[in-house]
C-alpha positions as CSV (number, residue, x, y, z in Angstrom):
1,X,34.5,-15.1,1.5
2,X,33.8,-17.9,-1.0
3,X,32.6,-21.3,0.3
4,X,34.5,-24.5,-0.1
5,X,33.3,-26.2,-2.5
6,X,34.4,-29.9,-0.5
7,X,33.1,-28.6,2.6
8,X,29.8,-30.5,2.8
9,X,31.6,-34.0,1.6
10,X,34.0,-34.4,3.5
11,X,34.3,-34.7,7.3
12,X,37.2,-34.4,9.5
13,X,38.3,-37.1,12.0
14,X,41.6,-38.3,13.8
15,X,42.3,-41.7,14.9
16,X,45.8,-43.2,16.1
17,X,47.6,-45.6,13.9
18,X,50.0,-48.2,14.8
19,X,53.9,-46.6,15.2
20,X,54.9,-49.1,11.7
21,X,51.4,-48.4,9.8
22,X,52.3,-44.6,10.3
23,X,55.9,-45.6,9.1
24,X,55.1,-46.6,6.7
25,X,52.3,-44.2,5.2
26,X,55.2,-41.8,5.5
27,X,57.7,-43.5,3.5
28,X,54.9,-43.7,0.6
29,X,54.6,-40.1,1.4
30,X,58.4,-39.3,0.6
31,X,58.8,-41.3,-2.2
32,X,55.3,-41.1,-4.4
33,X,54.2,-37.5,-2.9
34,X,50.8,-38.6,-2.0
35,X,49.9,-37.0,1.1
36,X,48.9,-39.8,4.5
37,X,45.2,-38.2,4.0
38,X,45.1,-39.3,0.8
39,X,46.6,-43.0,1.4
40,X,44.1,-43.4,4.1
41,X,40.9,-42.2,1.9
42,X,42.0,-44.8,-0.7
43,X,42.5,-47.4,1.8
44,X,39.1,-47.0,3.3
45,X,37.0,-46.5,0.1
46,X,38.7,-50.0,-0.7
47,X,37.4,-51.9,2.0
48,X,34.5,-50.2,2.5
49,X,34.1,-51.7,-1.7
50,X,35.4,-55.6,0.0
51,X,33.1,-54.9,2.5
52,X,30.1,-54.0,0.8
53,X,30.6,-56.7,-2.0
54,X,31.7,-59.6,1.3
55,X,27.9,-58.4,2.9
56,X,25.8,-59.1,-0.8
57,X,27.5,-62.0,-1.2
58,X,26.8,-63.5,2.4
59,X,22.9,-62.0,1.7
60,X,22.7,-64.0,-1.3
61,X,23.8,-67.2,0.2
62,X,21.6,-66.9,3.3
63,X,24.6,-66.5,5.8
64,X,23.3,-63.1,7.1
C-alpha cells in the first residue's frame, strides 16, 4: 500500500458553519468548482497571515 504523501500535513477536523456562510461556500462551489475544503483552507491561511502580521505590529508598538 503506498503512503499518502499529505498524510503528515494535514489534519482532519469538522466544525459547524453558519446556515448562509455554508450557502454560500456552496454557491462558490457550483459556479468556480473549488471544493468548501478548499475555500475554507484559503480563508484560514488568510487570517491566520492578518493575524500574525496584527500580533508584530501590536509587539512593536508595545500594546502586547
Amino acid at each position: 500500500m503506498k503512503k499518502d504523501p499529505y498524510a503528515r500535513r494535514t489534519h482532519v477536523t469538522g466544525f459547524r458553519l453558519d446556515k448562509d456562510v455554508a450557502a454560500a461556500l456552496r454557491e462558490i462551489k457550483d459556479r468556480e468548482g473549488i471544493p468548501i475544503s478548499e475555500q475554507v483552507r484559503r480563508a484560514l491561511r488568510a487570517w491566520i497571515k492578518f493575524m500574525t502580521a496584527r500580533s508584530a505590529a501590536y509587539s512593536e508598538k508595545g500594546l502586547f
